[in-house]
MIDOSE-1310 file (N, C-alpha, C; in nm, 2 decimals, decimal comma, always signed):
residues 146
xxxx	-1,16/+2,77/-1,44/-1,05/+2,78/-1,34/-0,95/+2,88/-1,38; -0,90/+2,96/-1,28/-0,84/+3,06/-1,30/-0,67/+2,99/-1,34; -0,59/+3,09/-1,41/-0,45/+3,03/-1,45/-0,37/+3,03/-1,28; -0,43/+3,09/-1,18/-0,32/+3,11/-1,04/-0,42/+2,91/-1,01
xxxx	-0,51/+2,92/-1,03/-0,56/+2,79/-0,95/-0,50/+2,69/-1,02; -0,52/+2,70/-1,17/-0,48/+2,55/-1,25/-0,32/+2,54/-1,19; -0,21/+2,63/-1,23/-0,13/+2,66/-1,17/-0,07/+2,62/-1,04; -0,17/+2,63/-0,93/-0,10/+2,56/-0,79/-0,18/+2,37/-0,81
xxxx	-0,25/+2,36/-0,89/-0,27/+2,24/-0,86/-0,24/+2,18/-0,94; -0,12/+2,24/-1,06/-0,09/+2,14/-1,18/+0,06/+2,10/-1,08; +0,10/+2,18/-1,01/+0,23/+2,20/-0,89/+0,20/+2,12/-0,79; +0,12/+2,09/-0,76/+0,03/+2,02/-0,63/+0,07/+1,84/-0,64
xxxx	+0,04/+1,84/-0,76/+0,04/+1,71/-0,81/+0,13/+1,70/-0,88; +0,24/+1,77/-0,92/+0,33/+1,74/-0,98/+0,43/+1,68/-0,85; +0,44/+1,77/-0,74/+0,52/+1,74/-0,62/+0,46/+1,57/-0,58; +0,37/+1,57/-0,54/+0,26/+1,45/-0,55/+0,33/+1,34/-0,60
xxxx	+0,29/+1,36/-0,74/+0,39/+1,23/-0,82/+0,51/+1,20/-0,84; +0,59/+1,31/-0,79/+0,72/+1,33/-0,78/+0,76/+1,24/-0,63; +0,66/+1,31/-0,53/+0,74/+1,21/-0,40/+0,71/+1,10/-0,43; +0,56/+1,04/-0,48/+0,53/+0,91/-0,52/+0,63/+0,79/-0,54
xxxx	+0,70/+0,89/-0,62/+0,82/+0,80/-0,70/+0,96/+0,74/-0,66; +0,98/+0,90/-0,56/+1,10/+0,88/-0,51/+1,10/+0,78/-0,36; +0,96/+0,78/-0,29/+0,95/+0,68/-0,17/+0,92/+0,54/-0,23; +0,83/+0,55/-0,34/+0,86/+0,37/-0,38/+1,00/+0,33/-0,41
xxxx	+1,09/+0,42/-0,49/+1,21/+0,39/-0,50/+1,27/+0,38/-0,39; +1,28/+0,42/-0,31/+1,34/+0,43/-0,16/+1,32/+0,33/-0,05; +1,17/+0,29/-0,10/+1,12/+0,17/+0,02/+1,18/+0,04/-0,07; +1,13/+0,04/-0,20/+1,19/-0,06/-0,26/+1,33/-0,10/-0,24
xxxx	+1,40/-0,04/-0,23/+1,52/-0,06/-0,23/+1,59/-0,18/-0,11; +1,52/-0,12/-0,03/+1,53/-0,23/+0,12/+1,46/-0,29/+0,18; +1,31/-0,32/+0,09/+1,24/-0,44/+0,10/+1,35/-0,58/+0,10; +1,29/-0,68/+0,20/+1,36/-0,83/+0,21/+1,37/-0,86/+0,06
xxxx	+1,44/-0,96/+0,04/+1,50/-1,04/-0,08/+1,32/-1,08/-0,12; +1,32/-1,03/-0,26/+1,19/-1,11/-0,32/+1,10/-1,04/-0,27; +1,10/-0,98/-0,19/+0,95/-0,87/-0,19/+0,92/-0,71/-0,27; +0,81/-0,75/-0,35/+0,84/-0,61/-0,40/+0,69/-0,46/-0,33
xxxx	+0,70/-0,41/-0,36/+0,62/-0,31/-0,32/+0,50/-0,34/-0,27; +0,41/-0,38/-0,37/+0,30/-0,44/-0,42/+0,26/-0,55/-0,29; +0,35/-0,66/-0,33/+0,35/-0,77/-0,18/+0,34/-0,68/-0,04; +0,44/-0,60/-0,02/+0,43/-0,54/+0,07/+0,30/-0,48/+0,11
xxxx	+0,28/-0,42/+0,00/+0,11/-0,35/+0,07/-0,01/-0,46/+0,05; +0,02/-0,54/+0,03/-0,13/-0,60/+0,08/-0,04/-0,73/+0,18; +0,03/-0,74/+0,23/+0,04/-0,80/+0,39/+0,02/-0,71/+0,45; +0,08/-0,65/+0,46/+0,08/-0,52/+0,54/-0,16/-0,48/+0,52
xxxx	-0,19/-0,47/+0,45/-0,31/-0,47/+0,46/-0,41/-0,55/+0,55; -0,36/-0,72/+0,52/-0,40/-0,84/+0,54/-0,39/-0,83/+0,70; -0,28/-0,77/+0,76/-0,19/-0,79/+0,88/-0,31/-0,69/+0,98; -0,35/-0,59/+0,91/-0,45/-0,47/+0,97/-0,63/-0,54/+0,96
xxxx	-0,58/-0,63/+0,88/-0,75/-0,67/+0,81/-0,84/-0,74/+0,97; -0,95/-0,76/+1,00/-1,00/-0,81/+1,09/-1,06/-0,95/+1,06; -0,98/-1,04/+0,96/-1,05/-1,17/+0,92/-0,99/-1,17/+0,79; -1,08/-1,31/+0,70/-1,01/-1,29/+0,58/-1,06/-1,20/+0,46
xxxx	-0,99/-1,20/+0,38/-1,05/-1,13/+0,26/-1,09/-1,19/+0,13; -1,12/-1,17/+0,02/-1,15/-1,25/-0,08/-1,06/-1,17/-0,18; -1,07/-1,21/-0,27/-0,93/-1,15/-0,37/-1,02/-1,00/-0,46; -1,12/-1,01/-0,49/-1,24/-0,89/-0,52/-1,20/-0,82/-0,42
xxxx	-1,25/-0,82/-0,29/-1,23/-0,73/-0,21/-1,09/-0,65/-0,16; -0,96/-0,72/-0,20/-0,85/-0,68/-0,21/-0,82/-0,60/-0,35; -0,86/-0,63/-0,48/-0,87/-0,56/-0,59/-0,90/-0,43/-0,58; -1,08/-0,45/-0,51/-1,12/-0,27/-0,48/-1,03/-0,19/-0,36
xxxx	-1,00/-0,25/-0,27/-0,94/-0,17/-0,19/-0,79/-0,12/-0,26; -0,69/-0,20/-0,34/-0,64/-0,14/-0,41/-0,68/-0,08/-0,51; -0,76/-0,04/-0,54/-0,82/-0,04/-0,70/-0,71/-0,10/-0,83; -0,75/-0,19/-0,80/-0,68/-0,33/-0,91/-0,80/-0,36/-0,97
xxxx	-0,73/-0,47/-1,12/-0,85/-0,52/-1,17/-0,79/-0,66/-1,07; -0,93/-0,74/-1,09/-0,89/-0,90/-1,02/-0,77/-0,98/-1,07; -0,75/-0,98/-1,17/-0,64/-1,03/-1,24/-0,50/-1,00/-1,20; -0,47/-0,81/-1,16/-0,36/-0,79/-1,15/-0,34/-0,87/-0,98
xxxx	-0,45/-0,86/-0,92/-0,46/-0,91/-0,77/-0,41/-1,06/-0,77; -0,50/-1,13/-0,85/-0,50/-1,28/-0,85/-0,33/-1,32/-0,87; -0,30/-1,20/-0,95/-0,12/-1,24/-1,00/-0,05/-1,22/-0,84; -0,07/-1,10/-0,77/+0,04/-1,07/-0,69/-0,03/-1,15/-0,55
xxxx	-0,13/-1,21/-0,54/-0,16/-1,31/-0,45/-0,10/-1,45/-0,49; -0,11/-1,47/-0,63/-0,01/-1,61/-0,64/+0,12/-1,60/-0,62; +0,19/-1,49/-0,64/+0,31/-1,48/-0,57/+0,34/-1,47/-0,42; +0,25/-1,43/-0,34/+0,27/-1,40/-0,19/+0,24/-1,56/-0,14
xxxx	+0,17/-1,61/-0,25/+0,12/-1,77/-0,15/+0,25/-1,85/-0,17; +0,31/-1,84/-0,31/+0,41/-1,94/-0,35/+0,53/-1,85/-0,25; +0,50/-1,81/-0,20/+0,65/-1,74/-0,12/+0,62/-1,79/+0,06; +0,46/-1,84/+0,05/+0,44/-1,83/+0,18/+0,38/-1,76/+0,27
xxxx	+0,37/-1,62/+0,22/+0,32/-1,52/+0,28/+0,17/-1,52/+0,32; +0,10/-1,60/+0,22/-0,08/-1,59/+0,27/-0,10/-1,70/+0,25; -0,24/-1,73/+0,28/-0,29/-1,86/+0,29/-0,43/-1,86/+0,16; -0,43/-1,93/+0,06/-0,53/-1,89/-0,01/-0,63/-2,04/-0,02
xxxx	-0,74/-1,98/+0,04/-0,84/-2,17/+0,07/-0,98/-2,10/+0,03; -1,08/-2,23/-0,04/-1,19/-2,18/-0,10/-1,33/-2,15/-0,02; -1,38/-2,04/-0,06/-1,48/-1,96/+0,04/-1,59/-2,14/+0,10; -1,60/-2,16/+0,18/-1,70/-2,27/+0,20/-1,81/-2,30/+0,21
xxxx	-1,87/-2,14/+0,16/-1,99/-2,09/+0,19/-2,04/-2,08/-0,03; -1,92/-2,07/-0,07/-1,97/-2,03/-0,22/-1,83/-2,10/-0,29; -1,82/-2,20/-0,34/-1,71/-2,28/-0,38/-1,62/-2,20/-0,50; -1,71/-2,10/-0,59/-1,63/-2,02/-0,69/-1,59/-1,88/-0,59
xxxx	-1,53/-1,88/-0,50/-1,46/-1,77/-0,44/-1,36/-1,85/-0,37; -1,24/-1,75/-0,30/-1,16/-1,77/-0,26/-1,11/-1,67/-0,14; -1,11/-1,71/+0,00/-1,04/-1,68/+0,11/-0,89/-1,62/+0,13; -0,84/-1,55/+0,14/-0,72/-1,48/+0,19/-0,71/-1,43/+0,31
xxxx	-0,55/-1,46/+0,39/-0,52/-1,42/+0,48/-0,37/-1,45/+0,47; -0,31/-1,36/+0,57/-0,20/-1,38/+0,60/-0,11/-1,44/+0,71; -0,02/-1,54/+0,64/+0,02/-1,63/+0,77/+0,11/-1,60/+0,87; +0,19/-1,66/+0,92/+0,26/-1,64/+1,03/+0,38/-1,61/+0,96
xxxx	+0,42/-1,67/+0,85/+0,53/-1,61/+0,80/+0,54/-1,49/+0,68; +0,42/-1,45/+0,65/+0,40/-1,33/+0,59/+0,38/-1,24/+0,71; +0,34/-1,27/+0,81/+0,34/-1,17/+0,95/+0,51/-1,09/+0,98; +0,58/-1,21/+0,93/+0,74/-1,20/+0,98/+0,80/-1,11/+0,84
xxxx	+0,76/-1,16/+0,74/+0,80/-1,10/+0,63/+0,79/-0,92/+0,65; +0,63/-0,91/+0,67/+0,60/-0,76/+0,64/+0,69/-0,70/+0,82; +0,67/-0,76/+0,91/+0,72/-0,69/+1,04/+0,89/-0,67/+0,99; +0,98/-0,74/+0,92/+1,08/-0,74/+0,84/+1,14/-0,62/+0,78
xxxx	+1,02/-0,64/+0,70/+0,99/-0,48/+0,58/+0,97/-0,34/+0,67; +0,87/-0,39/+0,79/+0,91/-0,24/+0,84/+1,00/-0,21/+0,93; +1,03/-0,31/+1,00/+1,23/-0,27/+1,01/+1,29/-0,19/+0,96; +1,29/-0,23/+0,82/+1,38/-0,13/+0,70/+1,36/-0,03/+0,61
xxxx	+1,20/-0,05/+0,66/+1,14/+0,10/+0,59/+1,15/+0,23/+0,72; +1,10/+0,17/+0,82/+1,11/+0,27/+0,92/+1,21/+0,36/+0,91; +1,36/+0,34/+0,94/+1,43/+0,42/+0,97/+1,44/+0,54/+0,81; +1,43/+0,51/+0,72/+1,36/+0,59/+0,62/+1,27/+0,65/+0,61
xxxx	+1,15/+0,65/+0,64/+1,04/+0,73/+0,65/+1,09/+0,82/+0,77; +1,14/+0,77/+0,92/+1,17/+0,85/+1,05/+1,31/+0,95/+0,95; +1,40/+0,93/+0,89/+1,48/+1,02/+0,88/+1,37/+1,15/+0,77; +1,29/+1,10/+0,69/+1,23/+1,23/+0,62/+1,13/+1,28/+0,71
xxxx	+1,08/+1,22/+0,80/+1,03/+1,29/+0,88/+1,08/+1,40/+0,97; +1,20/+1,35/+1,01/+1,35/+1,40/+1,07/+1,36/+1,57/+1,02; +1,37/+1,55/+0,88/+1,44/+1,64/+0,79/+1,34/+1,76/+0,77; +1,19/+1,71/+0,75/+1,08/+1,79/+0,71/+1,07/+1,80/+0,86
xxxx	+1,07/+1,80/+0,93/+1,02/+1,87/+1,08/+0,87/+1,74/+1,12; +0,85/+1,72/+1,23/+0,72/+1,68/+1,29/+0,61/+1,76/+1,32; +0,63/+1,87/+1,31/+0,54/+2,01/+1,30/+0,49/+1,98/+1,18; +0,59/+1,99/+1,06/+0,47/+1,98/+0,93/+0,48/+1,88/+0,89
xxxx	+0,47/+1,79/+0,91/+0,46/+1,65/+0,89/+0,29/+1,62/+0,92; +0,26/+1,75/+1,07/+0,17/+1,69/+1,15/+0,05/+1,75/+1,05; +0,12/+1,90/+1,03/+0,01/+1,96/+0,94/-0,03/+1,90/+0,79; +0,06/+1,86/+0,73/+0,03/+1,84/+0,62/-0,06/+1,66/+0,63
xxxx	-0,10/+1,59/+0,70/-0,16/+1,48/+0,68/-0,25/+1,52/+0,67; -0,34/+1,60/+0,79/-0,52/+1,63/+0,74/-0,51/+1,69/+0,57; -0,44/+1,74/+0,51/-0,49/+1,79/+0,41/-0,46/+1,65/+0,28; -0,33/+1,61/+0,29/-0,32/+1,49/+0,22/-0,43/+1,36/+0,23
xxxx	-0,47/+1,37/+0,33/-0,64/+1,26/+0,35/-0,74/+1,31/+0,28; -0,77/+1,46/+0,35/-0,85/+1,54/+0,25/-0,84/+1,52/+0,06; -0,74/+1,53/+0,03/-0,74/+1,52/-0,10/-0,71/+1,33/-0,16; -0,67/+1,25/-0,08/-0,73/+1,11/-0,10/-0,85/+1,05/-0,09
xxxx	-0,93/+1,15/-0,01/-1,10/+1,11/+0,01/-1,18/+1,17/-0,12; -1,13/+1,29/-0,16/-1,19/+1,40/-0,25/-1,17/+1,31/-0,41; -1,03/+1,23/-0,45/-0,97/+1,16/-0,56/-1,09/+1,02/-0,57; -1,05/+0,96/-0,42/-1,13/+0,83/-0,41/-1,31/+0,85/-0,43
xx	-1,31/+0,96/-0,43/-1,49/+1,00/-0,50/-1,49/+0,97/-0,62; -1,37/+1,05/-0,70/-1,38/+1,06/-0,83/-1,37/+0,94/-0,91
């Protein structure tokens, strides 16, 4: 790899993990009382999902191990947010979904996230906001190979 290539992509990804940081800090901040990031993204998943899920299958899709899953699903159930009941088809699994009041929670959350993401959208323009997503997918599809 040439020094101009390593160069734009050691930059690439530095910006990368740089916004990374500063929009969790940002969304976190005005997540409801007791929700943290994490919760958020898997109601918010659960909410999109077409049925239930199993807690494996929420692991890979975040690339979690089961364990860290199994933790932030016993939090979302002891708060209310999902519903966790055993697969009835295979007794050592377990069913996930999201209730009516994790429905309210996450619709909540994006209340308060919206007007933050709409003002950086604001600021960066909608022109390149619009351009820069195909390539940002592109390089999520290209990572998620690796």
């Amino acid at each position: 790899m040439s020094d101009t290539k390593q160069n734009l992509a050691i930059t690439l990804f530095s910006e990368l993990l740089t916004l990374d940081q500063l929009a969790r800090m940002s969304i976190a901040r005005v997540l409801p009382k007791g929700m943290e990031l994490s919760h958020f993204s898997v109601l918010n998943h659960l909410a999109h999902a077409n049925g239930e899920k199993s807690p494996g299958q929420l692991a890979r899709s975040f690339h979690l191990t089961r364990g860290a899953m199994t933790n932030t699903l016993s939090k979302l159930e002891w708060a209310g947010w999902v519903h966790v009941r055993p697969d009835w088809d295979d007794a050592r699994k377990k069913l996930v979904s999201i209730s009516p009041a994790g429905i309210a929670a996450r619709d909540a959350a994006i209340a308060a996230i919206a007007p933050i993401i709409s003002d950086a959208v604001d600021s960066v323009g909608e022109e390149k906001v619009r351009a820069t997503l195909p390539v940002l997918r592109d390089l999520r599809i290209k990572l998620n190979e690796d």
